[in-house]
C-alpha positions as CSV (number, residue, x, y, z in Angstrom):
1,X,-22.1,-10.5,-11.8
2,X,-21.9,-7.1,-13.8
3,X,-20.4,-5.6,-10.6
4,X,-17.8,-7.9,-10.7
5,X,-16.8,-7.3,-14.1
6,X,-16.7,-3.6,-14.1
7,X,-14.3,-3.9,-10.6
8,X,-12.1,-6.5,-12.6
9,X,-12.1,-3.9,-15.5
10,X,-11.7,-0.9,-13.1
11,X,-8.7,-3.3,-11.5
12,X,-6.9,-3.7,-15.0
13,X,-6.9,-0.5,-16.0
14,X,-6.1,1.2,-12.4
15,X,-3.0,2.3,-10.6
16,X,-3.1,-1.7,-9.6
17,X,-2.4,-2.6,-12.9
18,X,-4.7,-5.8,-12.8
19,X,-3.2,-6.7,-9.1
20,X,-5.8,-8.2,-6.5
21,X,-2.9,-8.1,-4.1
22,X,-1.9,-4.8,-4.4
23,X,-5.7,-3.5,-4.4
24,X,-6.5,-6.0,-1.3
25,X,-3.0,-4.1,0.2
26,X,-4.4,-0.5,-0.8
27,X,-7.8,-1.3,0.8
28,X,-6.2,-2.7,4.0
29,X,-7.9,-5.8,3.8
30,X,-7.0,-9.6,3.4
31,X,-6.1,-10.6,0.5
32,X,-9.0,-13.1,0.8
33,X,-11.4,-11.6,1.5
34,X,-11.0,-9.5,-1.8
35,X,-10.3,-12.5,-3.7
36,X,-13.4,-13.6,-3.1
37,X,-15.1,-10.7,-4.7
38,X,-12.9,-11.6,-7.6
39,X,-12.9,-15.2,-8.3
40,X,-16.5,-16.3,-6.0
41,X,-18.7,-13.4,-6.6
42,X,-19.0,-12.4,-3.0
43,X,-20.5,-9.7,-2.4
44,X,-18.4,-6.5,0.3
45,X,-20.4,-6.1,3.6
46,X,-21.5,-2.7,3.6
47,X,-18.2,-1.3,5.1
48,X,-16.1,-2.8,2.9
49,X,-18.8,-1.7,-0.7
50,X,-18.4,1.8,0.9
51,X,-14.1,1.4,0.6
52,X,-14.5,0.0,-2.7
53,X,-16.7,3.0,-3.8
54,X,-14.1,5.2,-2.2
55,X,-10.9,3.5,-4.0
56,X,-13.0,3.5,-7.5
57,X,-15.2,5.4,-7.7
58,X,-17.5,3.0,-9.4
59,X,-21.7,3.7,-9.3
60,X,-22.4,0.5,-8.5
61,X,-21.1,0.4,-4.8
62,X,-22.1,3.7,-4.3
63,X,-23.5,4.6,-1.3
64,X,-27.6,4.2,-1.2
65,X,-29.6,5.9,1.5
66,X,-29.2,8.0,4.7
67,X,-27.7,4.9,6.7
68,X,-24.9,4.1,3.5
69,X,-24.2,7.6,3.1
70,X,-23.4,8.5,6.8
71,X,-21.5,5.3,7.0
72,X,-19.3,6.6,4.2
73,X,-18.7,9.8,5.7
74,X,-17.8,8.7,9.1
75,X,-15.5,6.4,6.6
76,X,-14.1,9.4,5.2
77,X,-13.6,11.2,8.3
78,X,-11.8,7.9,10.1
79,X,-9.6,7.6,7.2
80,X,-8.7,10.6,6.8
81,X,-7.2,10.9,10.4
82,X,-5.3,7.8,9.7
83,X,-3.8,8.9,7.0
84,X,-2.8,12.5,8.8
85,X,-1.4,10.2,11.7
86,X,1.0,8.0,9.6
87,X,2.0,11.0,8.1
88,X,2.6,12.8,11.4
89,X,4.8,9.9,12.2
90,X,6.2,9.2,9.0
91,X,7.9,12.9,9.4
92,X,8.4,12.5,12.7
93,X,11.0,9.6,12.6
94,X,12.2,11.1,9.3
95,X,13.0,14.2,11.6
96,X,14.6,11.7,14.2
97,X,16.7,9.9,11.4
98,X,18.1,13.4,10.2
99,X,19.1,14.3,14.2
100,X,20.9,10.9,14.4
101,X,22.8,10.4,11.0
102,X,24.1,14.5,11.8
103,X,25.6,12.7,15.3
104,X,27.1,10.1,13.1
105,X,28.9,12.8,10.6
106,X,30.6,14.8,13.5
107,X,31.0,11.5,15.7
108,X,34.4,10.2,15.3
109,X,35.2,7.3,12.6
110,X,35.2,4.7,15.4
111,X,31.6,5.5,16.7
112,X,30.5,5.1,12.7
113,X,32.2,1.7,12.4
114,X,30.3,0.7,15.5
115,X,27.6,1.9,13.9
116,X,28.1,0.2,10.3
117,X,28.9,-3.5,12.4
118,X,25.0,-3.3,13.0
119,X,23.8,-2.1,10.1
120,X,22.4,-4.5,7.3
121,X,23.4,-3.0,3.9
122,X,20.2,-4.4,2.2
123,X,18.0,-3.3,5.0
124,X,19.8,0.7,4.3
125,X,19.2,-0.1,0.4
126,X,15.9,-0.6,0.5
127,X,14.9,2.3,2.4
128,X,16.6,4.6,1.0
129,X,15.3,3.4,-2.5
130,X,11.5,3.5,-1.4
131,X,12.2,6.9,-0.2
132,X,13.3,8.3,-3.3
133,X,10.4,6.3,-5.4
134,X,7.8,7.9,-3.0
135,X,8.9,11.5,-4.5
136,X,7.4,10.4,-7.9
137,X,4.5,8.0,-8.6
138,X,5.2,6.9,-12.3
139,X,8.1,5.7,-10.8
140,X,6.6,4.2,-7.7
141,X,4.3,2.1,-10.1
142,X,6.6,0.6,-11.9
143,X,8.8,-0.6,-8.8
144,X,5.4,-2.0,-7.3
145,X,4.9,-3.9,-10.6
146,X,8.9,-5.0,-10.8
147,X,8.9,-5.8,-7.3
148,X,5.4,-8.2,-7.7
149,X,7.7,-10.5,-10.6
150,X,8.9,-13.6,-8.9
151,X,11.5,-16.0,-10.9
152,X,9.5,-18.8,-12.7
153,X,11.1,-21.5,-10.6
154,X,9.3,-19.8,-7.6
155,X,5.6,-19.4,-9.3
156,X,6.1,-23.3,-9.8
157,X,6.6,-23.8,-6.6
158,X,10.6,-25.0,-6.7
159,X,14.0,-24.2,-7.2
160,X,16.0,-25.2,-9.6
């Protein structure tokens, strides 16, 4: 039970802001799954101690042993080329992007009107707004924790 009170009080004072969701999202697990290390006292399989160790940092899902340890280095090393791949492709479509909206400036005003009939202004909102958020994280955080609110009629479970 101590673990599960130092992750709840790693949880509320991290990044996540108290947020199982958010952690469960950072993790790349279901939210279930985490949520039962929360609220049942399950204990993570060894994979999923060694990503908890990673994202905390906390002693107590440290890796014990030769078998833990290499288990959290071949972690590392898997997780590390993920991230280099989404970032490879991340750039590359923001690359593509740049190509295509410089066609639409020196296309003619008909071809842009063709393309604005099949664009969804909330869709290009969005997008553009997470962009500029990811080039500052104190900013990022609070958008994750505004964009987590839901109206009161919805936690209930109507609308009114």
């Amino acid at each position: 039970m101590e673990s599960q009170t130092s992750l709840r009080e790693w949880l509320d004072k991290s990044q996540y802001h108290g947020s199982i969701k958010r952690f469960s999202a950072a993790l790349g697990m279901p939210l279930k799954t985490v949520e039962d290390w929360f609220y049942r006292g399950a204990k993570p399989s060894l994979l999923n101690k060694l990503r908890v160790y990673l994202a905390t940092g906390l002693e107590e899902y440290a890796p014990r042993g030769e078998v833990e340890i290499s288990r959290l280095q071949e972690l590392e090393q898997r997780e590390f080329a993920t991230l280099q791949e989404r970032i490879r492709i991340f750039l590359s479509l923001l690359a593509s992007l740049h190509k295509e909206l410089d066609y639409f400036k020196e296309a003619p005003p008909k071809k842009r009107e063709a393309l604005r009939e099949r664009l969804d202004g909330q869709h290009i909102a969005y997008i553009s707004n997470l962009l500029q958020l990811l080039l500052n994280e104190e900013r990022f955080r609070e958008w994750l924790t505004i964009s987590e609110l839901t109206p009161l009629a919805t936690k209930r479970g109507g609308n009114r």
